[in-house]
C-alpha positions as CSV (number, residue, x, y, z in Angstrom):
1,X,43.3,115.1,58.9
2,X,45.8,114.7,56.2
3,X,45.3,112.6,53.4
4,X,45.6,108.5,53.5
5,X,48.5,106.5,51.7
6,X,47.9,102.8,50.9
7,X,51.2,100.6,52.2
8,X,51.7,96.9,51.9
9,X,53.5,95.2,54.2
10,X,55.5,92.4,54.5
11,X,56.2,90.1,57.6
12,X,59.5,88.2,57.7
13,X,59.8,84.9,58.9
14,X,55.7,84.4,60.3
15,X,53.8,81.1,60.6
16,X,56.9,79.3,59.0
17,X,57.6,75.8,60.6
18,X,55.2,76.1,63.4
19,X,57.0,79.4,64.6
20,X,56.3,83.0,65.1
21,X,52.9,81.6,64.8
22,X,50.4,84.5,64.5
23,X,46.8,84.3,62.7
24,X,46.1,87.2,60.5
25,X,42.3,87.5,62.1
26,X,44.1,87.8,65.0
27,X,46.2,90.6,63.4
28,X,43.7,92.0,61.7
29,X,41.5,92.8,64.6
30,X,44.1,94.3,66.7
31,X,45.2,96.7,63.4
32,X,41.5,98.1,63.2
33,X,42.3,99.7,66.4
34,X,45.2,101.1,65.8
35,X,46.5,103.3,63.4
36,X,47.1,101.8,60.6
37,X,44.0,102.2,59.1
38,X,41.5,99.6,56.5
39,X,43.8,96.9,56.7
40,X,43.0,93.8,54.7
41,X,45.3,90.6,55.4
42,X,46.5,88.3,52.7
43,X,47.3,84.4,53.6
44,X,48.6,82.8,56.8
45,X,53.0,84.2,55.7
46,X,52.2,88.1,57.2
47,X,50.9,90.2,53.8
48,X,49.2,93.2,55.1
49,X,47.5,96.0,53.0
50,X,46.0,99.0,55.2
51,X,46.5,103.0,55.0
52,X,47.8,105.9,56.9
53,X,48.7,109.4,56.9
54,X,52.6,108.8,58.2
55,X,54.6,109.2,54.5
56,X,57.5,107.5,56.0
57,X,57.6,103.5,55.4
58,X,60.2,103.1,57.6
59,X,58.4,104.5,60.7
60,X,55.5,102.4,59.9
61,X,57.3,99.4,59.5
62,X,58.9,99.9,63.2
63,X,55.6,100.9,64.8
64,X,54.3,98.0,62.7
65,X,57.1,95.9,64.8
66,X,56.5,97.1,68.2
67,X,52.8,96.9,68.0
68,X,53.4,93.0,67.3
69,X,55.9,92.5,69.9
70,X,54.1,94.4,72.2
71,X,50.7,92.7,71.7
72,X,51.2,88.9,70.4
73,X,55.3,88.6,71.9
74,X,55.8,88.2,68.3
75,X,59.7,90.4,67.5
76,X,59.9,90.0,63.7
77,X,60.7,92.3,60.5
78,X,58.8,93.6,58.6
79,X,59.1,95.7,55.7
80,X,56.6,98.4,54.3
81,X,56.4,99.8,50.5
82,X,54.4,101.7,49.1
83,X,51.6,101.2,46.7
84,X,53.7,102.9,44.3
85,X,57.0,101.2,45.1
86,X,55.4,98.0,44.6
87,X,54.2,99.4,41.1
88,X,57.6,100.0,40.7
89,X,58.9,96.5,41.6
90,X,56.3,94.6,39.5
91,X,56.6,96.7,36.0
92,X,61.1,96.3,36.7
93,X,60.9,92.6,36.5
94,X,63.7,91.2,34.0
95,X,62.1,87.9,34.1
96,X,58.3,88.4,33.1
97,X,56.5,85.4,32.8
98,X,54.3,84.3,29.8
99,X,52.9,81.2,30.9
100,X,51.5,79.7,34.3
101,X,54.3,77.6,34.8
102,X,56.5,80.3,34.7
103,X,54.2,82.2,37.2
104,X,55.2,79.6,39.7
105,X,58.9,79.9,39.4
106,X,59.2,83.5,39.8
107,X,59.3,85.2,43.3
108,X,60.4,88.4,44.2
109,X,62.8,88.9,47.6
110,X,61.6,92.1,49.6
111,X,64.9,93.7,51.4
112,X,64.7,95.6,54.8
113,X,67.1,98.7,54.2
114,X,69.4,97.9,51.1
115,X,72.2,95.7,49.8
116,X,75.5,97.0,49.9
117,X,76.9,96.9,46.4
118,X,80.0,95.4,46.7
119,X,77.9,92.7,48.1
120,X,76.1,92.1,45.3
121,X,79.2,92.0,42.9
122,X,80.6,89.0,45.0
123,X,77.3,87.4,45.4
124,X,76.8,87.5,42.0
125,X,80.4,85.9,40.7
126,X,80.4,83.6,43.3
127,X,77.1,82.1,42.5
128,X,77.0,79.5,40.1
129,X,73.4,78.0,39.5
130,X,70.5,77.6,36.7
131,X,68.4,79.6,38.2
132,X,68.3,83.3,37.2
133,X,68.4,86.0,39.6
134,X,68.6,89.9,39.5
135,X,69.8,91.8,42.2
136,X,69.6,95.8,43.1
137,X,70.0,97.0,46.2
138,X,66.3,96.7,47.4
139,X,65.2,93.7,45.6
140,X,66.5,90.5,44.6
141,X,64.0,88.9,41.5
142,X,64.3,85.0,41.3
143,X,63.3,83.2,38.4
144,X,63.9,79.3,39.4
145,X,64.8,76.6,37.1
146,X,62.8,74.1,38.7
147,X,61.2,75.5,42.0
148,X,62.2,77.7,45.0
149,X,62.0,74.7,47.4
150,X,65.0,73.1,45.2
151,X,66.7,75.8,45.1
152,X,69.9,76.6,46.6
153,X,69.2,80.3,46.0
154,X,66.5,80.9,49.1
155,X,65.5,83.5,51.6
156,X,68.1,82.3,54.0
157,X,71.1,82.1,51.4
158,X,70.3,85.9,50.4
159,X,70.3,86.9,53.5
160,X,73.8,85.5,55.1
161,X,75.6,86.2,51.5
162,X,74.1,89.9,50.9
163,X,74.2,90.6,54.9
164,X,70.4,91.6,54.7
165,X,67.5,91.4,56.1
166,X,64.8,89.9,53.3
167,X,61.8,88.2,53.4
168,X,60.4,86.4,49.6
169,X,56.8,86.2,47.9
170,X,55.9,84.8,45.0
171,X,54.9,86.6,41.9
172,X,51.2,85.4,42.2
173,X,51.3,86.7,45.9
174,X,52.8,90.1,45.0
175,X,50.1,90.4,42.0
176,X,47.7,90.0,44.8
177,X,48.8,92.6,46.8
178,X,49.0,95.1,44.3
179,X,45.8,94.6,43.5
180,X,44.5,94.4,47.0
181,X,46.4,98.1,47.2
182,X,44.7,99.2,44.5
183,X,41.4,98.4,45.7
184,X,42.0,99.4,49.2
């Protein structure tokens, strides 16, 4: 047997205003017989932690996909990263926060396949707002002036201006993760 990987991953669109309702003991169960192996959920918005021996995200994340439609009629996205990617993500933040308040206005948009570039040169002159953002072509890091529900700049706005597929956490959710990776 070869050796495990630890992946996170990240369910778009799940238990949001009462659709694509799906409990995570419910997904939990069904992943310990499967192969996608020690997995550990993280609150009710689709945050998984659980290893494999497939070193290809993108295969897990569609078998991820299928074995949700296919058991709980449930079709959504879902992106996978490795525990190292997710490293990655966390120590590139431009906007690392110093105090608890600015915990809370930082979240971190997670994008299925990347942004085209040209893309994110429009977005990026054509956006005029107080809250900072950075954008590369797998990641979009949101720093808000006053807080993500006030915000113009959401999940849904990245996704029809950047053509993407994304789905957002919040910094405190993403240290969580990590950490859940890294004990996993």
């Amino acid at each position: 047997m070869g050796k495990l990987n630890t992946y996170i991953a990240l369910f778009r669109g799940i238990n949001v205003g009462g659709k694509n309702i799906l409990k995570m003991a419910a997904l939990k169960e069904v992943l310990q017989k499967s192969p996608f192996q020690e997995a550990q959920t993280y609150i009710q918005s689709g945050n998984v932690v659980f290893k494999s021996i497939i070193k290809a995200p993108h295969l897990l994340a569609y078998q991820l996909e299928k074995l949700v439609k296919d058991t709980f009629g449930i079709d959504v996205p879902i992106i996978v990263l490795r525990k190292k990617e997710l490293e990655d993500i966390i120590k590139s933040n431009p906007f690392p926060p110093e105090t608890k308040d600015e915990i809370s206005k930082l979240y971190i948009s997670y994008i299925k396949g990347e942004i085209n570039t040209n893309s994110i040169e429009s977005f990026a002159k054509s956006t005029i707002t107080n809250d900072k953002f950075h954008i590369s072509k797998k990641n979009i890091y949101t720093f808000y002036d006053v807080k993500y529900s006030a915000s113009k700049l959401n999940n849904m706005r990245y996704e029809k201006k950047l053509n993407c597929i994304a789905t957002t956490r919040n910094w405190k959710t993403t240290l969580k993760l990590l950490e859940m990776a890294t004990n996993n």
